[in-house]
Each structure stands twice: as C-alpha cells, then as structure tokens.
C-alpha positions in Angstrom: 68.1 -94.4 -79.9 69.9 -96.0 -76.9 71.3 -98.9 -77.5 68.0 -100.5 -80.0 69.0 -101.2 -83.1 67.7 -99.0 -85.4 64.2 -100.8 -87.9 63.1 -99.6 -91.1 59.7 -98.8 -89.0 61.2 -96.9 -86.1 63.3 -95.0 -88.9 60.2 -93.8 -90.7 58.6 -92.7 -87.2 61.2 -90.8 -86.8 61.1 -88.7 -89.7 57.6 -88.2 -89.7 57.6 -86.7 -86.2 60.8 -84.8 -87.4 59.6 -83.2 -90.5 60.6 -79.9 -89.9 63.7 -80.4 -87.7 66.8 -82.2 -88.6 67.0 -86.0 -88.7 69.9 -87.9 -87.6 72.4 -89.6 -90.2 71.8 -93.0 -88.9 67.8 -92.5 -89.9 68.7 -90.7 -92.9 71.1 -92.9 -94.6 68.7 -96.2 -94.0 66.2 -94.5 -95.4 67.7 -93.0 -98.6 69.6 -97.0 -98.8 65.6 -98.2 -98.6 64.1 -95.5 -101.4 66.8 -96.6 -103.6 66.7 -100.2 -103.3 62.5 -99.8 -103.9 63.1 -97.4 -106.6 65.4 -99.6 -108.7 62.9 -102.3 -108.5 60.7 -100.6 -109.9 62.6 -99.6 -112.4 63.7 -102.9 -113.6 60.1 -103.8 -113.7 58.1 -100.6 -114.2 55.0 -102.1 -115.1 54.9 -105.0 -112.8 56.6 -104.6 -109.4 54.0 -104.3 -106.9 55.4 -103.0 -103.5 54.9 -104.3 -100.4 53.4 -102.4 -97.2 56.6 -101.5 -95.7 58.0 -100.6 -99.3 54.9 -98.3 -100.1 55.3 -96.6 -96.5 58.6 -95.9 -97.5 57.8 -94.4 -101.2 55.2 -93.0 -99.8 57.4 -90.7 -97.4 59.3 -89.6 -100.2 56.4 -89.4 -102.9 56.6 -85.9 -103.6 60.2 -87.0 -105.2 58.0 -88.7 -107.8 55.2 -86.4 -108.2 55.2 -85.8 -111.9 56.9 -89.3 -112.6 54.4 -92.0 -114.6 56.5 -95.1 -113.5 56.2 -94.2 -110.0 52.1 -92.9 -110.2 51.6 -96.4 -111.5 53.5 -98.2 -109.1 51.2 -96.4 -106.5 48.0 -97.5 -108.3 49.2 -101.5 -108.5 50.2 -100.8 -105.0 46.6 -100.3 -104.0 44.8 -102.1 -106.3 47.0 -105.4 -104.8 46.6 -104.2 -101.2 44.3 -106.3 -99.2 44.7 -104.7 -95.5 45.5 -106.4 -92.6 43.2 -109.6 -92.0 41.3 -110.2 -89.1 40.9 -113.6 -87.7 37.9 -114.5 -89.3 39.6 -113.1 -92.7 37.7 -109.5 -93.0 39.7 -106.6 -94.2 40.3 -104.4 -91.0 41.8 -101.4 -92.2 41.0 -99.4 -95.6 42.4 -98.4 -98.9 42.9 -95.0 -97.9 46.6 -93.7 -98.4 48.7 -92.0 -95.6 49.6 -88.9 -96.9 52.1 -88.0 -93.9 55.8 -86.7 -95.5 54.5 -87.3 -98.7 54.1 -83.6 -98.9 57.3 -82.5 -98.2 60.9 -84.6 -99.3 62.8 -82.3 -97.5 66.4 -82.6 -97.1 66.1 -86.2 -96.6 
C-alpha cells in the first residue's frame, strides 16, 4: 500500500481481487471494524435503517454471512428500494438497480 492511507474503497478492492488468496491484516481488520459497525445499525433499527452505498458495498461483500437472516434480507430490499443511482447533471439516473454480486458468494476467512 506504500505509504497511502488505507480507504474503506481501496480496502474492498482489495479483497475482491483477493478472494481466493490471503488478504492483509490491515484490509482485514477495517473491514470486519466496517461489517460490524453496519450490522449493529441495523440491528438497533431492523426495520428502518436504510444503508448507504458504501455501507451496502460493504454488506454486500460479506452477504453470504447473512444469507438465511430476515433482518439482513430486508435491509437489502430497503437498500434498493431507497437507491436512486448516481445522478447525472441533468438529474437522470445513470447507473441501474442491479446488485453487484462480487464476494457475496463467498465470506471467506475474512
């Protein structure tokens, strides 16, 4: 990682293109600190929260963790039925509902 300081973004990146190899601590341990922090908001408000992007691309990652869990199915539905894309300049929706599937089939030794 030379000398960058390590994001939430670049630590997802990382994992993804490491799936099947090991993943360093430093990528590890902000990413477990992030599912936990996510996953106890939606605890405290399992029929409300509604995550944001970078929360959901988080979950998301580490979904199969949650597969046969009802709180976390819903929070994926009110994720999507709140997201709205990113905007274009004249306020059009320029990307689509469709989920990323990448690392959600596998959680791994994360």
């Amino acid at each position: 990682m030379g000398g960058t300081p390590l994001t939430l973004a670049k630590a997802l990146e990382i994992a993804k293109e490491n799936q099947n190899g090991p993943v360093t601590p430093p990528v590890t341990a902000m990413l477990e600190r992030k599912i936990g922090d996510i996953w106890r908001r939606i605890q405290a408000q399992p029929n409300t929260y509604v995550m944001s992007q970078e929360e959901f691309s988080v979950f998301n990652y580490y979904r199969s963790r949650y597969d046969n869990n009802r709180v976390a199915q819903n929070a994926v539905a009110r994720f999507w039925s709140h997201y709205k894309g990113e905007s274009t300049v004249d306020g059009a929706t320029a990307s689509s509902k469709t989920p990323s599937t990448s690392g959600a089939q596998s959680s791994g030794n994360r």
